[in-house]
N, CA, C and O atoms as a MOPAC input file, in Angstrom:
PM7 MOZYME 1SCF
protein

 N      0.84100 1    -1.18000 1     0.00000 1
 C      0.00000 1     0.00000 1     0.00000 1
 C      0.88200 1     1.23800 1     0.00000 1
 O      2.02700 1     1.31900 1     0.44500 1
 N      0.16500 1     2.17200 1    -0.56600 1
 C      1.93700 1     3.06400 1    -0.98300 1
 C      0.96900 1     4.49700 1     0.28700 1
 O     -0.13300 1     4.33100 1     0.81200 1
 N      1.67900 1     5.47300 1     0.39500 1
 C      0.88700 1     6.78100 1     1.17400 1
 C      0.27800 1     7.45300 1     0.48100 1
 O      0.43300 1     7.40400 1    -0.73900 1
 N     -0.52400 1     8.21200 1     1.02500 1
 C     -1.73400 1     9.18000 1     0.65800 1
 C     -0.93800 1     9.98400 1     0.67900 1
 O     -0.20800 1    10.23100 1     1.63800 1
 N     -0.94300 1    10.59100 1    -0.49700 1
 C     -0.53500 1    11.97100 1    -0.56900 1
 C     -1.51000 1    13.40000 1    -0.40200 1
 O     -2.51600 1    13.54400 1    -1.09700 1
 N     -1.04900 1    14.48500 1     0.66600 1
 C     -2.11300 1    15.54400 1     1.15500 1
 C     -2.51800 1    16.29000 1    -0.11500 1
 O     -1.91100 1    16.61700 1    -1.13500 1
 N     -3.81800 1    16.44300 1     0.34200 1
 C     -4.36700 1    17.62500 1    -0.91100 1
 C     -3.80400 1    18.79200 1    -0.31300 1
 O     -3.57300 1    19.01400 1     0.87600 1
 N     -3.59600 1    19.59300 1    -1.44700 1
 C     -2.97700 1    21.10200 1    -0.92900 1
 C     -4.06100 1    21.96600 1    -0.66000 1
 O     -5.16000 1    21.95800 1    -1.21500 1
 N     -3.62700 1    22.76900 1     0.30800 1
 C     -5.00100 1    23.96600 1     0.53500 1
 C     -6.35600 1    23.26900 1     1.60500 1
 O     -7.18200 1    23.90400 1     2.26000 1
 N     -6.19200 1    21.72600 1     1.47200 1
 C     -7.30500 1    21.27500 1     2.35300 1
 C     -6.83100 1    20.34100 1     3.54400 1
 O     -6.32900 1    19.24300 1     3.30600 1
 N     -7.00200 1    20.80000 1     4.79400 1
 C     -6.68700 1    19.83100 1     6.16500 1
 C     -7.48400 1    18.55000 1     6.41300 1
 O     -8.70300 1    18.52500 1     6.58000 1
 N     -6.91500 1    17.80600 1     6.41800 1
 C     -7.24800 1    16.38800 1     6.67700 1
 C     -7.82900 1    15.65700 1     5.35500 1
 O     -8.15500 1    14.47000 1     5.34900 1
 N     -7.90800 1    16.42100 1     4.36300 1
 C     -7.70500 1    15.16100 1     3.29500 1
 C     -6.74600 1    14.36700 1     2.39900 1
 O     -5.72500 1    15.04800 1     2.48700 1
 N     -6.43500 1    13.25500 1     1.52500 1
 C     -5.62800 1    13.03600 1     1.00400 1
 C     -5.65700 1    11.97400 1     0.09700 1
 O     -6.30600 1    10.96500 1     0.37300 1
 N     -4.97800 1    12.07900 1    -1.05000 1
 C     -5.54900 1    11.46600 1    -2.06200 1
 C     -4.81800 1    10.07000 1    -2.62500 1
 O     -3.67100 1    10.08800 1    -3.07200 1
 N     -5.66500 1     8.81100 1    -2.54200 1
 C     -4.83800 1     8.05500 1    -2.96000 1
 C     -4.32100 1     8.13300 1    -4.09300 1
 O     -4.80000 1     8.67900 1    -5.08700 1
 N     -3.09500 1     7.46700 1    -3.96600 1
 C     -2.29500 1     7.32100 1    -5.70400 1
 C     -2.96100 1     6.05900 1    -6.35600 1
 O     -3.00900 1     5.90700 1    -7.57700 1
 N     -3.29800 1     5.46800 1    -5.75600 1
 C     -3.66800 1     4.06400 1    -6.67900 1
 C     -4.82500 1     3.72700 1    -7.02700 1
 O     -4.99900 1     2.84600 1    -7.86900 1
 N     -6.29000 1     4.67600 1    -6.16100 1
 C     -7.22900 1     4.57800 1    -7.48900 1
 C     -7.87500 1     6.21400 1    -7.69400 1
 O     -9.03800 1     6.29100 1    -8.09000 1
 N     -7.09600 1     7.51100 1    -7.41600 1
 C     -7.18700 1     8.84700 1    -7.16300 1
 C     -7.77600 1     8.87200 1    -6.63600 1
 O     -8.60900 1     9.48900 1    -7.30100 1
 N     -8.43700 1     8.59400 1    -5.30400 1
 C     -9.89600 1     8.89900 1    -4.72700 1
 C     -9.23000 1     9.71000 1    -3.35200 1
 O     -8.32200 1     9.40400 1    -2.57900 1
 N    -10.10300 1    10.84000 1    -3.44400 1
 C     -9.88400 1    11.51500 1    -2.20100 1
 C    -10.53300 1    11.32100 1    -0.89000 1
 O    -11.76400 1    11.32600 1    -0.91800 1
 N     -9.64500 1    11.05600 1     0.88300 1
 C    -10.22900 1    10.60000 1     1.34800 1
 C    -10.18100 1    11.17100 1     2.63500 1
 O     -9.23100 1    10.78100 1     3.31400 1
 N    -10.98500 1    12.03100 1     3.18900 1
 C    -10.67100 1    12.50200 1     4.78600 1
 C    -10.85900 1    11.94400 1     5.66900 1
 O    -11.78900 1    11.20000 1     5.98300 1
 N     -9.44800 1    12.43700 1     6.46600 1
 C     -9.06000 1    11.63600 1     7.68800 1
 C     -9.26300 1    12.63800 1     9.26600 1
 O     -8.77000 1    12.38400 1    10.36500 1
 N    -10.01100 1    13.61500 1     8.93700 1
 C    -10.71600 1    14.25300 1     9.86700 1
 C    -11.70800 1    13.72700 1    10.29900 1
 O    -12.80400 1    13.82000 1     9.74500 1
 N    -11.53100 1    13.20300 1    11.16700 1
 C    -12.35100 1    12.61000 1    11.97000 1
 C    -13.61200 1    13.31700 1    12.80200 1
 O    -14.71900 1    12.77800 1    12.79200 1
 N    -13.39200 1    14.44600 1    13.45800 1
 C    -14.19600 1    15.50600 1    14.24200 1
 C    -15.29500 1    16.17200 1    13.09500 1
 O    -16.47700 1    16.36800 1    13.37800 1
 N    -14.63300 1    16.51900 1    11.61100 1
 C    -15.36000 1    16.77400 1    10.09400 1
 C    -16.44100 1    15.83100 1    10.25900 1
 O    -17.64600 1    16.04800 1    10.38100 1
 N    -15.71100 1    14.60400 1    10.23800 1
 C    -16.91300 1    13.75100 1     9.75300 1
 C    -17.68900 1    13.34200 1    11.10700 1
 O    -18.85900 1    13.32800 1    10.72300 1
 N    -17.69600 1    13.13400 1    11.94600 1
 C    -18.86000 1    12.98800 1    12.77100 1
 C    -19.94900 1    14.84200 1    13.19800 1
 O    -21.03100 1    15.12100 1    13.71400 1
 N    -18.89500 1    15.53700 1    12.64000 1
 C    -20.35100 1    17.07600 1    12.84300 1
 C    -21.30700 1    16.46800 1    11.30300 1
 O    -22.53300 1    16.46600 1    11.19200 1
 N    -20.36800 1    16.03100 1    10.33700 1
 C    -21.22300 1    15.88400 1     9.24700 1
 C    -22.03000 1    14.52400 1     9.68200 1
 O    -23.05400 1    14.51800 1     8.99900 1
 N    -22.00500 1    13.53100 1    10.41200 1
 C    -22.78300 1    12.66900 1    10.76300 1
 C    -24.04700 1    12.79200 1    11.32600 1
 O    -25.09600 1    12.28600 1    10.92800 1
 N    -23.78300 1    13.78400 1    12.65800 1
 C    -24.45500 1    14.76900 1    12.88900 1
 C    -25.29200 1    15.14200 1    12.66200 1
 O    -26.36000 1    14.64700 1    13.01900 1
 N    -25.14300 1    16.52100 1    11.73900 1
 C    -25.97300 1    17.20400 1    10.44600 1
 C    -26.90500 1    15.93500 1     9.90900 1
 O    -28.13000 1    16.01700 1     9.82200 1
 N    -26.39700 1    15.15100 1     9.68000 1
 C    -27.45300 1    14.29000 1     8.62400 1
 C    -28.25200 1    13.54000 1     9.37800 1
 O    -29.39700 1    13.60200 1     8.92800 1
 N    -28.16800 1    12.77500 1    10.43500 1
 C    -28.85300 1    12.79500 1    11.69800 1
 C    -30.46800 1    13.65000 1    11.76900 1
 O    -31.65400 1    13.33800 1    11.66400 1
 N    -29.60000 1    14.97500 1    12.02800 1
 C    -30.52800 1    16.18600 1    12.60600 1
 C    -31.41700 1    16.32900 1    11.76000 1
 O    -32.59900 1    16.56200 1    12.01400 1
 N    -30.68900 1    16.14100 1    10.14600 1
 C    -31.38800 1    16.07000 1     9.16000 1
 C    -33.05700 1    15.17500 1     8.59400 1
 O    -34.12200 1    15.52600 1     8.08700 1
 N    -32.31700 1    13.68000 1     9.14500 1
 C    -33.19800 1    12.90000 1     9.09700 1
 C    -34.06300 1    13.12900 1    10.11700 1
 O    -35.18300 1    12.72200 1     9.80900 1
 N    -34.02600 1    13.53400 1    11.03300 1
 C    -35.29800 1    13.36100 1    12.18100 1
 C    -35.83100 1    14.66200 1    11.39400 1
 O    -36.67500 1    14.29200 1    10.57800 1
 N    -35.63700 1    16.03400 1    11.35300 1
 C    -36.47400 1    16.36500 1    10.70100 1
 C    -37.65600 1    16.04900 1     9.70300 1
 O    -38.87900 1    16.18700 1     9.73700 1
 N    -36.73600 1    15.56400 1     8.80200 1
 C    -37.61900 1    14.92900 1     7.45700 1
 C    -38.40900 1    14.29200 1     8.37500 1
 O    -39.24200 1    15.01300 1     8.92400 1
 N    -38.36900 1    12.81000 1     8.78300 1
 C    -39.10300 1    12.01300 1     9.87700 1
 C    -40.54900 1    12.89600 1    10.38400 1
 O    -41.73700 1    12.57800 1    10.33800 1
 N    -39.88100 1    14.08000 1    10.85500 1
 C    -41.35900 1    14.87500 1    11.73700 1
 C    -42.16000 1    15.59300 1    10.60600 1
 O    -43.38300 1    15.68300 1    10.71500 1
 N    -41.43000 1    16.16700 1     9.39500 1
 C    -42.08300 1    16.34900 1     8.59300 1
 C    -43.20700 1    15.76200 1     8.22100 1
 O    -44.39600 1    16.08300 1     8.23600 1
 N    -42.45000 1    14.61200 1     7.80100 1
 C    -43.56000 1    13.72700 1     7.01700 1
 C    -44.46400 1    13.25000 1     7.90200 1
 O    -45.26100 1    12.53900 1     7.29000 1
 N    -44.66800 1    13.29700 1     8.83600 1
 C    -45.36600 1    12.65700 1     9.87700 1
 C    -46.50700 1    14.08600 1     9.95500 1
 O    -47.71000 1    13.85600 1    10.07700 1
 N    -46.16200 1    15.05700 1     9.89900 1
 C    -46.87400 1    16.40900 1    10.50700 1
 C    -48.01600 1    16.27300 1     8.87600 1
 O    -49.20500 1    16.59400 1     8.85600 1
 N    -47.30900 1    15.78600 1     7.80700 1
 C    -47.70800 1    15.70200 1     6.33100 1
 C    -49.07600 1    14.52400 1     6.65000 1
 O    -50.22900 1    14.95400 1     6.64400 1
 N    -48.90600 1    13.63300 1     6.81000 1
 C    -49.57200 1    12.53000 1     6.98500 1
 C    -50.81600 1    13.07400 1     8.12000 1
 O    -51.97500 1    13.15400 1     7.71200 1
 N    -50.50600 1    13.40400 1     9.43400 1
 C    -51.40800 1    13.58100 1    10.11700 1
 C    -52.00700 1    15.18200 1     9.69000 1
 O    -52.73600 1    15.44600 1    10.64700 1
 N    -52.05300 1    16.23800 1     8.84000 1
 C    -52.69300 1    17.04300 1     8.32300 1
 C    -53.56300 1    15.67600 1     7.27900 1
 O    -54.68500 1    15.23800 1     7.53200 1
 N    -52.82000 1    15.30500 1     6.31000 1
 C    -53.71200 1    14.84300 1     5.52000 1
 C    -54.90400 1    13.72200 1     5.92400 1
 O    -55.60900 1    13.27100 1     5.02100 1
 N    -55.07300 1    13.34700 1     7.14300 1
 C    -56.06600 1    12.77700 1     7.86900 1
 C    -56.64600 1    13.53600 1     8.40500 1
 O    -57.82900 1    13.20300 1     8.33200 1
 N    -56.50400 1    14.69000 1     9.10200 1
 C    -57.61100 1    15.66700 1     9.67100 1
 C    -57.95300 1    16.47300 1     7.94000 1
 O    -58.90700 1    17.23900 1     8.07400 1
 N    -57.62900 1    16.46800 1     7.03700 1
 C    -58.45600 1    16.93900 1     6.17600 1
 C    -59.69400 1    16.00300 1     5.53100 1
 O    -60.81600 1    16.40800 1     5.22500 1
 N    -59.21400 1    14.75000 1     5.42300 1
 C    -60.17500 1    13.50100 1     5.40000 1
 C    -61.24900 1    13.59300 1     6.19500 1
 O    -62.36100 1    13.67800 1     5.67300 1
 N    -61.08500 1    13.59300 1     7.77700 1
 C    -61.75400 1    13.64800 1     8.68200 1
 C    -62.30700 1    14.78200 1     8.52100 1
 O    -63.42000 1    14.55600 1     8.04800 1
 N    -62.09000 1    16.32000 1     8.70100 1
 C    -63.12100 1    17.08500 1     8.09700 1
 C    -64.09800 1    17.13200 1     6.90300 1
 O    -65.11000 1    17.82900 1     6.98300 1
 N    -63.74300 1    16.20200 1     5.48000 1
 C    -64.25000 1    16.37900 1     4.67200 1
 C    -65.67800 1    15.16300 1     4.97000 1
 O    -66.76000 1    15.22400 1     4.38600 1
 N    -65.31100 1    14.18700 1     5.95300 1
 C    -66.43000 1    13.16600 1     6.65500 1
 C    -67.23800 1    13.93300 1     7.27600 1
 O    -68.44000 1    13.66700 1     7.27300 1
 N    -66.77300 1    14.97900 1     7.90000 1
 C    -67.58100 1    15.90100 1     9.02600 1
 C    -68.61900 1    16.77800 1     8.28200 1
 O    -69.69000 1    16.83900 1     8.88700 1
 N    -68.57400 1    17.40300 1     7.23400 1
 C    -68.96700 1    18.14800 1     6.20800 1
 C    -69.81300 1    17.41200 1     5.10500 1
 O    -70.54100 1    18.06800 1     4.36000 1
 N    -69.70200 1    15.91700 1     4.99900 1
 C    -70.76300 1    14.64400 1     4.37000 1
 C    -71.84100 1    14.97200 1     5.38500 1
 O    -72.94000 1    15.51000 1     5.25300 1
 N    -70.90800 1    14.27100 1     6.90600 1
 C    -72.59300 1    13.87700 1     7.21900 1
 C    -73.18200 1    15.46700 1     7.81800 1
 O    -74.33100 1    15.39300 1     8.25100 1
 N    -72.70500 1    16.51400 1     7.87300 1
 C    -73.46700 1    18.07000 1     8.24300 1
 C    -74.45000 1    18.18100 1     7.20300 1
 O    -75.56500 1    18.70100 1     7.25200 1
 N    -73.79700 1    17.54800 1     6.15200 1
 C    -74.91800 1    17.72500 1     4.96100 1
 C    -75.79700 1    16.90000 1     4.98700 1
 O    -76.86300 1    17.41200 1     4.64500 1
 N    -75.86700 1    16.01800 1     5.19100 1
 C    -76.95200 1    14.78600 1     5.39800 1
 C    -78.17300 1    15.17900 1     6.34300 1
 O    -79.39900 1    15.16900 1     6.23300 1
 N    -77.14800 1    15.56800 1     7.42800 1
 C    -78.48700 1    15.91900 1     8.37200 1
 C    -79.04100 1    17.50100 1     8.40700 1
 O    -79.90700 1    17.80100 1     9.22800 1
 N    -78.52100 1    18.46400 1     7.51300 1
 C    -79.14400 1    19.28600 1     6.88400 1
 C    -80.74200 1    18.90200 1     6.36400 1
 O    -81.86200 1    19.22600 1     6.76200 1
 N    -80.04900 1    17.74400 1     4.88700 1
 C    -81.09900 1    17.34400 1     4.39700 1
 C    -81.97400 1    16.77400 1     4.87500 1
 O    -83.09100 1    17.01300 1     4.41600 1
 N    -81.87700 1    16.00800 1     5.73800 1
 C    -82.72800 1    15.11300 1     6.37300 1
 C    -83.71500 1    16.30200 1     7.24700 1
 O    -84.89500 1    15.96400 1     7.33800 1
 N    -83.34300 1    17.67600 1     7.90700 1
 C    -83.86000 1    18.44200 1     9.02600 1
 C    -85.10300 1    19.42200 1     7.91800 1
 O    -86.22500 1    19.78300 1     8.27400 1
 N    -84.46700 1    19.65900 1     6.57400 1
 C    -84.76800 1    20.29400 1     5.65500 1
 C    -86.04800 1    19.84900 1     5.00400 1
 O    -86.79500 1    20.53700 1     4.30800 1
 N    -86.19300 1    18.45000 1     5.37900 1
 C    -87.04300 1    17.66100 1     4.41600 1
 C    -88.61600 1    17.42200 1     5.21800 1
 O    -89.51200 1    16.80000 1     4.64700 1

């Protein structure tokens, strides 16, 4: 295995010679970025959840608004 040679201008990365792939060895980088994506996902998570339970209370109102009408008609008649 031959050494990583440093990218210039950037701390803690470095690029292999044998298939060019650049690879950071910042460790503290990558767990804030673990982090972030984390924080990320639970968001999305509550999102979609806040998405889902609106779109059932609109269901449920549009049931509420059937039968108001029903017994309109029925009071009407």
């Amino acid at each position: 295995m031959t050494e990583h040679i440093p990218v210039e201008g950037k701390l803690g990365l470095y690029r292999d010679p044998d298939s060019t792939a650049i690879i950071n060895r910042d460790k503290k980088a990558y767990l804030d970025y673990m982090k972030r994506k984390k924080i990320a996902k639970t968001k999305n998570s509550e999102l979609n959840q806040m998405k889902e339970d609106l779109d059932n209370v609109k269901c449920e109102l549009g049931e509420i608004k059937g039968l108001l009408s029903t017994l309109d008609q029925k009071l009407n008649t």
